[in-house]
N, C-alpha and C positions, 0 to 999 in steps of 0.2 A: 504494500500500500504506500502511496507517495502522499508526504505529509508536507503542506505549504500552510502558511497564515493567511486567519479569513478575519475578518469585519474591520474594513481600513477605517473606518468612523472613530475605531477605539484608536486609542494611545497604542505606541507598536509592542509597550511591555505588557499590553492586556491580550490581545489580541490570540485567541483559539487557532487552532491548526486546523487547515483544508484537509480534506482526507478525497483520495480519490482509490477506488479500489480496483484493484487489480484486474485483466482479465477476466481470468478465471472466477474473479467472484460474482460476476455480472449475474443478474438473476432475471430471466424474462419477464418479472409477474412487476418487479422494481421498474423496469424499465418503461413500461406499459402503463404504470401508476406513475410514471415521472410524464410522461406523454400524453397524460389521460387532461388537463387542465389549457385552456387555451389561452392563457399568457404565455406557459411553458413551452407550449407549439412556436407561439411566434418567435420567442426566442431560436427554438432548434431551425425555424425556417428560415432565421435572420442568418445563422450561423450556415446554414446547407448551401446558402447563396454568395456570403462572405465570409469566410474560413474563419476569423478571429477577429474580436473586436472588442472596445473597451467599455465596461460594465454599463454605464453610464447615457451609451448611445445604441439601444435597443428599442424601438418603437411599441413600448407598452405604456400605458397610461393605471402604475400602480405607483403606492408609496414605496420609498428606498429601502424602508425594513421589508415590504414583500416580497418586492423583489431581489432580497437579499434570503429569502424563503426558497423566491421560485430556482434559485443559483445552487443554493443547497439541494433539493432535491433532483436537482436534474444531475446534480456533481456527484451526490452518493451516489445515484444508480449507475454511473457509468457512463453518463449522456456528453456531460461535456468534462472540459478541462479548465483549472483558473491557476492563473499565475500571476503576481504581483510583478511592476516594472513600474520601482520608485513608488511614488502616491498613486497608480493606476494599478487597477485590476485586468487584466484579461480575460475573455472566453470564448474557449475554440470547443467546437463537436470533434468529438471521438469518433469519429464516423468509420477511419479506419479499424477502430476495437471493437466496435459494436460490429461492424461487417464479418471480422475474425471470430467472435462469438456467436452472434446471432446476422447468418448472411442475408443481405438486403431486406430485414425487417424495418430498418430505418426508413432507408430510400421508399420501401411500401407505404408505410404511415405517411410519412410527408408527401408521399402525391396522392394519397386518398385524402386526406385532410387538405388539402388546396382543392381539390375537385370536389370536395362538400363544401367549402368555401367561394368557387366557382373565381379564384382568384390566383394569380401566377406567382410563383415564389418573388419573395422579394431580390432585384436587383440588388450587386454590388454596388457599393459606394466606390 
């Protein structure tokens, strides 16, 4: 498991450890439960479009502590990845781990959910 620092709000000597789990711990029913929520979609769809980006500039419309919810959940299950650069947060889809575990269940969910959405993934910036 890779252990990074989560909640840049706090002071850096408070601040909890990101946990990202390994491969192999990925669990399909996690992932599914991370997927199941449609802030969490737009995130993953923001990311399927633009490989990484900084926490901050995600087109959802929750508060910071939520979306500091929606980040955890999608980061335990294995969805994305966050790494700190300086005062910035990072977050990339694990698109290639998830593929390695579970093949093309990603890529499925995000174009069935854009096609229930009746909407094209979001463009790179």
């Amino acid at each position: 498991m890779v252990v990074e620092r989560e909640d840049i709000a706090m002071p850096r000597s408070q601040r909890r450890a990101l946990t990202h789990p390994d491969v192999d711990e990925f669990d399909l029913l996690d992932v599914l439960h991370a997927l199941s929520d449609p802030t969490r979609m737009t995130i993953v769809r923001t990311l399927h479009a633009d490989p990484e980006r900084a926490c901050g500039t995600f087109p959802v419309d929750v508060a910071p502590s939520t979306l500091t919810h929606h980040f955890r959940v999608l980061r335990e299950a294995g969805v994305i990845r966050q790494r700190e650069d300086g005062n910035r947060r990072w977050t990339a889809l694990r698109l290639d781990d998830l593929d390695a575990r579970f093949p093309g269940v990603l890529d499925a969910l995000v174009t069935a959910y854009e096609r229930q959405l009746g909407a094209p993934s979001p463009q790179p910036q």
